[in-house]
N, C-alpha and C positions, 0 to 999 in steps of 0.2 A: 504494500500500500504506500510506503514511503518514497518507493522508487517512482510509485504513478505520479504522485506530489510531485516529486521533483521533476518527473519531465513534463508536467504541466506549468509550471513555475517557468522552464526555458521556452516554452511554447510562448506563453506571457511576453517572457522578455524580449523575445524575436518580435513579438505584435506594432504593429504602427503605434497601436495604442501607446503601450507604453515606450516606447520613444518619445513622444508626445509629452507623458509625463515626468522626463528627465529633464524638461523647459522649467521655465521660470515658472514660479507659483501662481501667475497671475495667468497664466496660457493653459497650463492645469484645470484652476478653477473654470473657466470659460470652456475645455474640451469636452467637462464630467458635468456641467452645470445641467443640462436635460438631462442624462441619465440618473442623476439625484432627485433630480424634483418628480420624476416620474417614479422612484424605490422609496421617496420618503426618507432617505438615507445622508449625511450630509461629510460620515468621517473619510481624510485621504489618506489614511495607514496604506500600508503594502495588504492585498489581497490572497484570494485563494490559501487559504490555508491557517491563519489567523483565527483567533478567536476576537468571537463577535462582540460589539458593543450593543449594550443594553437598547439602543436607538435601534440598531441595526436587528436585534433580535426580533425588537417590536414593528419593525417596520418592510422589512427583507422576506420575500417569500419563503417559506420552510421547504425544505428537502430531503429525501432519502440520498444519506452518505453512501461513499463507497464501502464495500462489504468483503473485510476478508476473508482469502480464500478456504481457512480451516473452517469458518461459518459453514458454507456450504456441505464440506465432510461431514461435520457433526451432522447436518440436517439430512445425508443417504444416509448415515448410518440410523438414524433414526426410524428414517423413513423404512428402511430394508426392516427394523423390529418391527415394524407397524407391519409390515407385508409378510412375516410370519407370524404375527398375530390371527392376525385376520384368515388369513390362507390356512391355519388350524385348527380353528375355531367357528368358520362360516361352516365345512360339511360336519360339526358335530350336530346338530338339527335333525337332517334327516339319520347321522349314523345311530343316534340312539332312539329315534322317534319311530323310524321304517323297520319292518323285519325283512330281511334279503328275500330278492324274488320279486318284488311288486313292480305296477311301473315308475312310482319313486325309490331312487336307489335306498338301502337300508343296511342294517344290519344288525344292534341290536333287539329291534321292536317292543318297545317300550312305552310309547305311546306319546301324543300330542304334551300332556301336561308335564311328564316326568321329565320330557326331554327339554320342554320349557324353563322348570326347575332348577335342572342339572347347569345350560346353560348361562340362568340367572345366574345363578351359586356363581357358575366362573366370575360373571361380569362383576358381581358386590365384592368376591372377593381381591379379585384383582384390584379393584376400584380402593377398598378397605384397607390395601396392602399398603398405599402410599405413604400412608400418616407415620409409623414406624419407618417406614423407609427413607423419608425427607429427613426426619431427625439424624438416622443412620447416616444421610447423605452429606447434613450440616454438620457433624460432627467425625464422621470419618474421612470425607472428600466427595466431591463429587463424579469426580472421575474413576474412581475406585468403584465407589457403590456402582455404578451403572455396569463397569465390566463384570462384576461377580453378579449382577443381577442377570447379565446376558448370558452367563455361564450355564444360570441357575433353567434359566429358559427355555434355553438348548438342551438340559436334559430332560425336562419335561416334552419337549418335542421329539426326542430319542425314542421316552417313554411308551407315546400314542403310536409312533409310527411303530411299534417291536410290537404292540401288542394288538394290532390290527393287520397284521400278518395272518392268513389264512389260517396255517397249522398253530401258531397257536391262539389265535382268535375260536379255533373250534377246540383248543384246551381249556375254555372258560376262562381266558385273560380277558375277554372286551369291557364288562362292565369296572373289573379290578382297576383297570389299565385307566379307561377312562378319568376315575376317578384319582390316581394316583399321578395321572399328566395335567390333571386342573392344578392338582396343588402345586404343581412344579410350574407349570406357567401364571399360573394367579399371583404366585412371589415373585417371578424373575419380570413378568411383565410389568406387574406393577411398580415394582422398585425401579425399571429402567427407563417406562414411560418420567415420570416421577423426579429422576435425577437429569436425563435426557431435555427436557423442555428447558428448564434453567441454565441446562450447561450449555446449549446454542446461543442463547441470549449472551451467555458470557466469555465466548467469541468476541463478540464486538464489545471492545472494550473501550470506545472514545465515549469520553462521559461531556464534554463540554459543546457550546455551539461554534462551527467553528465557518467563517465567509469560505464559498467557492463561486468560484466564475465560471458560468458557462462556456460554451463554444461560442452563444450567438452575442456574449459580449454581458448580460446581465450577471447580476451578481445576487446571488442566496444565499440562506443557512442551513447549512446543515443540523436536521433536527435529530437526534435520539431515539425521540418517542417514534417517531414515523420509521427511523430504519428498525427499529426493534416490532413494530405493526409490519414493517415489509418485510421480516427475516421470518414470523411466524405466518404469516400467509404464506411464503415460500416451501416453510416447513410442512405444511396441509394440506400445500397443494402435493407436493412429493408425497405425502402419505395417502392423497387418495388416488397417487397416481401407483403406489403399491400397493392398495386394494383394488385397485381395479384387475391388476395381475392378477392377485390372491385372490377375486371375484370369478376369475375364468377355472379356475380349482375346479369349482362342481362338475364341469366336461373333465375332469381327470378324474374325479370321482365316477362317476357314471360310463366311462368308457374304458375303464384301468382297474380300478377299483381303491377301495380308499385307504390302503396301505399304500398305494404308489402317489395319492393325495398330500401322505400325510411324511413321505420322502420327500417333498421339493421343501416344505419349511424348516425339515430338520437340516436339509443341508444349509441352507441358506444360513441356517442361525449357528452355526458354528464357522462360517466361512467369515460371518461380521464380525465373530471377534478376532480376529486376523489386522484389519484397520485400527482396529480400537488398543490394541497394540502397537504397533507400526507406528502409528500417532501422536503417542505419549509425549514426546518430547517439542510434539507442534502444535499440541493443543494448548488453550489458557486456564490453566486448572491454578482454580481458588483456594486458599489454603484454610484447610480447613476449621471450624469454628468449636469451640467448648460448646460442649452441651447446652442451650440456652433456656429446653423447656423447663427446669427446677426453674428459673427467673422469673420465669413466662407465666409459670403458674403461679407463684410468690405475689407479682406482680397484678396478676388478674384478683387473687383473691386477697389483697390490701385494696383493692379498687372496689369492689361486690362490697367489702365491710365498711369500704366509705359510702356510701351508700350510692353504689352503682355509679361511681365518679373516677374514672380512672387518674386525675388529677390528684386525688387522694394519695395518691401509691408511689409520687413523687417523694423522693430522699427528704427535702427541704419541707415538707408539710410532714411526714411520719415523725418525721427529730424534733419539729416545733408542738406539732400536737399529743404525739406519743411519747416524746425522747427516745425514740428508736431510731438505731444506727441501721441500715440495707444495704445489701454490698451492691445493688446498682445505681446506674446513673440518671439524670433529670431525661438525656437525651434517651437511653434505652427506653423509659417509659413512653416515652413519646413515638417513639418505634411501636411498642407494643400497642399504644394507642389508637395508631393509625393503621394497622395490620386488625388490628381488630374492626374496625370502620370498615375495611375494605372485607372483611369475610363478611359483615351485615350484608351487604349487596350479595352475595351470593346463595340468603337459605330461599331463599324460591327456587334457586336450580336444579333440588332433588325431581322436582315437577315436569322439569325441560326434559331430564333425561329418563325421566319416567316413560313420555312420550316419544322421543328421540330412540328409544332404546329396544321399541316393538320391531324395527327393522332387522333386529339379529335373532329374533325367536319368532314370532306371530306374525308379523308379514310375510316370512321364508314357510309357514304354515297358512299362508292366505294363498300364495300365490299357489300351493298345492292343491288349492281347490279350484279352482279355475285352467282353462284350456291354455295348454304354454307351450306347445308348437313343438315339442324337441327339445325346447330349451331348459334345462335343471331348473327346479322353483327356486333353488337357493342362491340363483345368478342374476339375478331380478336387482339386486342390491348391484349392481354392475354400473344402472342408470345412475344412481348417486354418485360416484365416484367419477362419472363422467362429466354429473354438473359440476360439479368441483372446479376440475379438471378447466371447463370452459370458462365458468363463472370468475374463479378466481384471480385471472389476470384482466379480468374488465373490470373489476371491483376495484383493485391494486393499482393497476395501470391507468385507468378510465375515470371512475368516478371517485375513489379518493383525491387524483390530483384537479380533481375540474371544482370541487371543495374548498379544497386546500386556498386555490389561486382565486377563486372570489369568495373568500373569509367566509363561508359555508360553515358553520360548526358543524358537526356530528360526534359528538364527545362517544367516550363506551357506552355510557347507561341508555344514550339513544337506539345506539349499535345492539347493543343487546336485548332492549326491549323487542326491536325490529327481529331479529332472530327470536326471540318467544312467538313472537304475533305470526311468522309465516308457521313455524312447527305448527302453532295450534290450526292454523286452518290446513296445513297438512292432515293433523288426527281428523276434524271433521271431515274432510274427502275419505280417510280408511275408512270411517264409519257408515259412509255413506255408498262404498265401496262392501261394505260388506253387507250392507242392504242388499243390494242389487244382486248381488252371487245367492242369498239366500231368497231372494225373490225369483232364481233361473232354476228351469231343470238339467238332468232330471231329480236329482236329490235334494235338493234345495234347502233347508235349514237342518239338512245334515250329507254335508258333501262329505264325497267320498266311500258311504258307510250304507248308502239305501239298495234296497231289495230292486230298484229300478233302475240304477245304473249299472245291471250285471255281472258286475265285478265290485268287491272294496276296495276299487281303486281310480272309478270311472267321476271326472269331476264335474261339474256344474257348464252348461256353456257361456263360459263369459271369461272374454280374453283376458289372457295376464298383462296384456299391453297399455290396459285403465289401471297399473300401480304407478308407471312412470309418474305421473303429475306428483304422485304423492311422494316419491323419493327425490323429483326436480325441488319441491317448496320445503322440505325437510332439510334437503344441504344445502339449499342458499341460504334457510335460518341458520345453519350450523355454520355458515362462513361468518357472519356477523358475531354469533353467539361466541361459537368456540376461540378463535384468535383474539376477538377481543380479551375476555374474563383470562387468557392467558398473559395476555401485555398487560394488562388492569392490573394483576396479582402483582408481576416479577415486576414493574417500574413503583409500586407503593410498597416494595417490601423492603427489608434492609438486607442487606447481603447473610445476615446471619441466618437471617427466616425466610431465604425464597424458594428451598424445596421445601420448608413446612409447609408455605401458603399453597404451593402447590399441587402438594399432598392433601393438602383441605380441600383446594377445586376438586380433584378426583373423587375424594373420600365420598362429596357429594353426590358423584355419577352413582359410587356405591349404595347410597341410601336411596337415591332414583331408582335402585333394582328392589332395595327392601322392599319401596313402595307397591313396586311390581309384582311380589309372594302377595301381598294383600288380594290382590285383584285376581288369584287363583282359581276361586271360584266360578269367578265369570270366562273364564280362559277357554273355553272348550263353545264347541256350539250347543247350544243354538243361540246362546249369551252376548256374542263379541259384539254384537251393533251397542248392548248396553255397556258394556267395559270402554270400547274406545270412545262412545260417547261422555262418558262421566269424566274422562280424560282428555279430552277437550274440553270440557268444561272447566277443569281443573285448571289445565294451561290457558284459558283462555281469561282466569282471574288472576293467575299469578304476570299476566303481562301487563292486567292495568296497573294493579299492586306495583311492581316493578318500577313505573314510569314515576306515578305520584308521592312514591315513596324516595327512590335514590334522584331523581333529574336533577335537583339542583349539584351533586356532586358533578357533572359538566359543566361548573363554571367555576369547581377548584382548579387549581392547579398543585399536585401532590404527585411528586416522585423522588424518591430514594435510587442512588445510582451505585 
């Protein structure tokens, strides 16, 4: 990066421009005088590369900086765990829901709800794993934990792929196996997601704003906030660009069978940690921090006894009110204060991902009911990863910067309300989606399973090709929702706490599944029109809630670097 400086810096200096301004100060001021009045900008320091003046900051278009090049590693290596995530975890659905033989592939046979279950269990617990994990992560390193979590990962994908091996899959290993490859990936996935997101971010480690000049002669700031929003859209977009790979699985499952499925992940995830070694020495690994939760919770509960006043918990008010000494400081409170403010904004999210989260169990069971041409029901989730894919560099490239340059605000709590508001009209199209399949013959409010579709395997006629919409309004919500609350957490956290915060966004996907076991009952037909309907209802209150309650947080300005 320093190298691109400097030869932008001779580019500079070769310029007419600056020839220009190696004149006297009065042919200077006269050369830059419209180009000033037009930036609102009035200082003549040396350019590009400089740090900004307060004038300048408030006045100068903001920019995504240049992005070094370890950024981008971190974000395939990421992206490649996300793409055996997903890739082992999308045919678990049918493998424990189907029994072999039918027209959807199977193998266990187990049933709709059990396999629903199993599933969830992965997802909370993976999701659950974070919170121990961040602290593990803030206090042993962050680039440690994430390799022994990749480790951990890889052998639970060894696990599934040994024991869905035919001979011994028919020795009574599948159910054993199953279960003993969640646990090994619910840990290593979660600890690496986990440590993973904060360790990209800190990659880019320029924390100041700093002037650069364009090609076409204008002059910007380089903002922070904006290259850390551009580094995690990047990140998501790579990651649904290795679920979409990991979406085409089901044709390996259905035509191979799903022990050669569940070989493309295992290999993959022992080949990443290959880089993640390799690495070491080019990556920016933070050193790591004392345990801070004994503080954290000291701190909260001197706050709770002041009565719910975390000012309370400050050194200077305990010694004056109590005469009690605290081993920490005015500023860590204030740390903790603000980290705390910012998880407020996120307990409506168990709701988001309540609904968000039907795509990886009960939609891959929806689209089983309905006519899909050839195509695995479990590939449906394909569409998503392709709006991603699309969306995401029009959002980036498109309308953040057409924002940006006519002073547009769109703060996170915007951003993320807008992401609750499409999910929820997402749920009401599945609900009204499952109207209609149960409204078609020949089985109709019980596909798959009627004496008139000749088979228990014969579905309802109504294309699989009426789920797109619902998985197009689902991930454009999730572009808004999820990269934001990711940059929201890691710019208001302090460096001690930014895998805990992190570990709390997750923790929450986890209780979004909790919420999920609740809804068990309604899980099966002839019920789902009232499940996903209650559930848009659900998300459809926690978006107003959302708006009315955090908006004014878009007119702070709060970040920890």
């Amino acid at each position: 990066m320093m190298a691109e400086k400097e030869s932008e810096i001779q580019d500079a200096t070769a310029s007419p421009s600056y020839v220009k301004q190696s004149g006297s100060l009065e042919k200077q001021v006269q050369d830059n005088q419209s180009t000033e009045c037009r930036l609102g900008a009035t200082s003549t320091l040396p350019d590009d590369g400089r740090v900004a003046t307060d004038e300048e900051i408030d006045n100068l278009l903001h920019v995504v900086d240049d992005i070094p090049f370890r950024t981008w590693i971190a974000c395939i290596l990421a992206s490649c765990e996300r793409f055996v995530w997903y890739a082992a975890t999308t045919p678990l659905q049918n493998y424990i829901q189907h029994a072999a033989g039918g027209e959807i592939p199977g193998t266990l046979g187990l049933g709709q709800s059990t396999a629903s279950n199993i599933v969830n269990a992965l997802m909370i617990s993976s999701y659950m794993t974070s919170i121990p994990a961040a602290i593990v992560a803030d206090g042993y390193g962050r680039y440690r934990t994430m390799f022994w979590a990749a480790v951990i990962e890889a052998i639970g994908t060894s696990i599934l792929l040994v024991t869905s091996i035919p001979g011994v899959l028919h020795a009574g290993a599948g159910l054993p196996g199953v279960i003993v490859a969640c646990v090994f990936l619910s840990v290593g996935s979660g600890a690496f997601k986990t440590t993973a997101v904060p360790f990209i971010a800190d990659q880019y480690d320029e924390t100041e704003f700093r002037v650069k000049v364009l090609k076409s002669g204008e002059r910007v700031v380089t903002s922070r906030e904006l290259t850390i929003t551009y580094i995690y859209n990047a990140y998501y977009w790579g990651e649904s660009v290795g679920a979409l790979f990991a979406d085409s699985n089901p044709l390996v499952e259905r035509y191979a069978g799903f022990w050669i499925a569940y070989l493309i992940p295992c290999c993959l995830m022992w080949l990443t940690l290959m880089p993640i070694l390799l690495g070491k020495s080019k990556f920016v690994r933070t050193a790591p921090n004392s345990n801070v939760m004994p503080q954290v919770g000291a701190v909260l509960w001197r706050g709770v006894n002041g009565g719910f006043n975390m000012d309370a918990a400050k050194p200077a008010v305990q010694r004056a009110k109590y005469d009690r000494v605290v081993p920490w400081s005015e500023a860590f409170t204030e740390e903790v204060k603000i980290s705390l403010q910012s998880c407020r904004v996120l307990f409506l999210c168990p709701v988001f991902w309540l609904c968000f989260n039907q795509m990886f169990n009960n939609l891959i069971s929806q689209a089983g009911q309905m006519v899909t041409y050839g195509i695995p029901n479990d590939m449906m989730k394909a569409t998503g990863c392709i709006t991603i894919i699309v969306v995401t560099p029009i959002v980036q490239k498109g309308l953040y910067p057409f924002l940006t340059r006519h002073r547009i605000q769109f703060g996170p709590i915007a951003r993320i309300t807008l992401g609750f508001g499409m999910v929820t009209v997402a749920t009401i199209y599945t609900a009204i989606l499952q109207h209609l399949i149960y409204t078609t013959g020949p089985c109709y409010d019980h596909p798959l399973t009627c004496p008139a579709g000749g088979n228990n395997n014969t579905p309802n006629h109504i294309s699989v090709f009426l789920q797109i919409p619902n998985y197009f309004l689902a991930e454009v919500g999730m572009i808004f929702f999820c990269t934001t609350g990711t940059e929201f957490l890691y710019n208001r956290a302090p460096d001690s706490m930014k895998s805990l915060l992190q570990g709390v966004w997750f923790a929450l996907a986890g209780i979004g599944g909790c919420l999920a076991l609740a809804f068990n009952g309604l899980a099966s037909d002839p019920r789902l029109v009232t499940m996903y309907s209650i559930q848009a209802g659900l998300l459809g209150a926690s978006t107003v809630l959302m708006w009315l309650m955090f908006r004014h947080l878009d007119k702070e300005k709060t970040t920890m670097l």
